[in-house]
N, C-alpha and C positions, 0 to 999 in steps of 0.2 A: 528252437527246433527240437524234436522229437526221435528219435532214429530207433527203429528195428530191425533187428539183424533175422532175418526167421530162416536164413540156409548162410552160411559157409563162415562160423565165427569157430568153428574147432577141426574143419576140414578144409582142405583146397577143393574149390568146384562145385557145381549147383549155387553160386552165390544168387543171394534174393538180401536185399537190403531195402526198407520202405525208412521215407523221411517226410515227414508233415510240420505243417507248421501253419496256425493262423487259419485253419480249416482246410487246406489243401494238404494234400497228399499224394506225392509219388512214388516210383518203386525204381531201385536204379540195379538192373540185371534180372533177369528170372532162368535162372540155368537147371540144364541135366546132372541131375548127380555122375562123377565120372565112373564110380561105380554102375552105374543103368547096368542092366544086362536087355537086350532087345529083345527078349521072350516076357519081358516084364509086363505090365502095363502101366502105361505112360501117371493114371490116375491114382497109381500106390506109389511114387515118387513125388509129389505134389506138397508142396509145405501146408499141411492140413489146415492149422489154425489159420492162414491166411487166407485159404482159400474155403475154406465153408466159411467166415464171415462175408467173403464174397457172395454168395450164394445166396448166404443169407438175407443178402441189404443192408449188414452192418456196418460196411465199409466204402466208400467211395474214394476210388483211385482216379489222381486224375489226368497222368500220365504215366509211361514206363520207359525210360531209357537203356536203352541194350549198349555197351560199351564197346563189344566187336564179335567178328563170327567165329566163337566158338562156342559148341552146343553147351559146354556147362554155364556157360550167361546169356544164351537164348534161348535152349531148349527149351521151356514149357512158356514161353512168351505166346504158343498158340493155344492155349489152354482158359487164357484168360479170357470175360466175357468180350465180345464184338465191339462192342461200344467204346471200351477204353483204350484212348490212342498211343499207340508205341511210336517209338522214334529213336532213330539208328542214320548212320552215314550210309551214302549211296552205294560206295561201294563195297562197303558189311554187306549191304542186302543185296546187292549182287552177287557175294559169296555163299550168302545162307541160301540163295535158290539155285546155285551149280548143286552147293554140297548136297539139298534134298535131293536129287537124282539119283544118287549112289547110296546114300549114307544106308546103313542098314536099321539104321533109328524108326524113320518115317514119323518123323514129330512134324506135325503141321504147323505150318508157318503163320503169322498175324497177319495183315496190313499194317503197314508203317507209315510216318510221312517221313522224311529225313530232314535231316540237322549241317549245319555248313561248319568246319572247323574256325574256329574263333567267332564265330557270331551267336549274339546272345540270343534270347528267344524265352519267350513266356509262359509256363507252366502254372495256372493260377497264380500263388502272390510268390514262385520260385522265378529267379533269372537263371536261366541254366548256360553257362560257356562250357562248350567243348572244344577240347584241346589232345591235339593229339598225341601218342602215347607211343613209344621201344615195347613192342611186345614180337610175340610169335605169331598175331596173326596180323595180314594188311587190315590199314581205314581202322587201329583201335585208337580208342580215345578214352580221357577224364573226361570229369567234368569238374568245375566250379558251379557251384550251387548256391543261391545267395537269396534269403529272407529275412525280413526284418533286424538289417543289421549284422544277421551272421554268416558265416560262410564256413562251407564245407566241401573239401577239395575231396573227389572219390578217384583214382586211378588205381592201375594194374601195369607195371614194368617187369618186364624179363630180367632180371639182371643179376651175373654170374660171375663168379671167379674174386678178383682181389681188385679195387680202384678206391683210391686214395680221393679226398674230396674235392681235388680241383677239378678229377674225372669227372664226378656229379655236375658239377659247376658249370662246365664246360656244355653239357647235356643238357644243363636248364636252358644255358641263353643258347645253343641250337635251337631244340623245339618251343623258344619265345616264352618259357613258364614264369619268367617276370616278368614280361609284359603283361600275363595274366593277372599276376597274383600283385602284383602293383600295386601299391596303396591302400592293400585289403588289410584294415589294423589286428587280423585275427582269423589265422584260417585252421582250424581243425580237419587233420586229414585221417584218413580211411584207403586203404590198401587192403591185399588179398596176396595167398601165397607168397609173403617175402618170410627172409629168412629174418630173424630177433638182430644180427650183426648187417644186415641190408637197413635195417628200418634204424639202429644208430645210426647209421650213416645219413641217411634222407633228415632225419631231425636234426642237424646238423645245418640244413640250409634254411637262408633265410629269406625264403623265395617272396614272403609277403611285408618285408622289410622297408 
């Protein structure tokens, strides 16, 4: 597999991560920088390099998974060409079309199909499970990502203050993350926003044990 990071590898927010592998390609978030200011335009916050080879035809995407509804990892998901299918939980996308009523953004929204927690589902030669995630906002989720043998676990946790690692442990088998990660001889993960003393902590477990 392949991964690029083209928004949120030195900043929290606007995350954009693209992963291919074996000819397929997808993109897991496309978010608002949390900086935006709404006097902006939407087309000067854009990961340029990604999206003029879009433009181009130099690139074909062939899914995008949105992780949950907040603008900085959906935001510019309407921006991308018509054609290429996005896919979010049902009720994220019930929140991204409360929140367009109000927001003062006015970023337009995709069409999506949606995704069922723990059920696998096919993205070219990717299996994608989504699992659901401790965050701030309702319906977020991981995902396990899985081609040709490798896997790559993407999630985003809330997680604050001081817990010792039976707390973690305790977390895993609530939200079933070994039943996920089960048997999987080798999962490389990817997080957002955690602190350098949270992510000791998460390496620590041996969820795919």
């Amino acid at each position: 597999m392949k991964l690029i990071i083209h928004r949120g590898a030195h900043k929290v927010g606007g995350s954009c991560v693209e992963i291919s592998c074996g000819g397929s390609t997808i993109l897991v978030d496309i978010g608002l920088p949390l900086d935006f200011d709404s006097d902006e335009s939407i087309e000067s916050c854009l990961p340029q390099s990604l999206f003029h080879t879009l433009r181009q035809g130099g690139k074909l995407i062939d899914g995008v998974l949105l992780s949950h509804p907040h603008l900085d990892h959906y935001g510019l998901a309407g921006q991308l060409p018509a054609a290429i299918p996005v896919y979010c939980g049902k009720a994220s996308w019930d929140l991204m079309n409360a929140t367009a009523h109000f927001s003062p953004n006015k970023v337009p929204l995709p069409n999506v199909e949606h995704f069922e927690a723990w059920q696998e589902f096919q993205i070219g030669k990717f299996t994608i499970t989504p699992y659901l995630m401790d965050h701030s906002a309702f319906d977020s989720y991981g995902f396990l990502i899985s081609a040709d043998g490798k896997n790559i676990s993407w999630g985003r946790a809330a997680v604050t203050g001081q817990y010792d690692s039976d707390w973690f442990q305790k977390r895993a088998q609530f939200w079933g993350y070994n039943d996920v990660f089960g048997g999987k001889k080798k999962v490389i993960g990817i997080t957002c926003g955690q602190s350098q003393e949270t992510l000791h902590r998460w390496a620590g477990l041996a969820f795919h044990a």
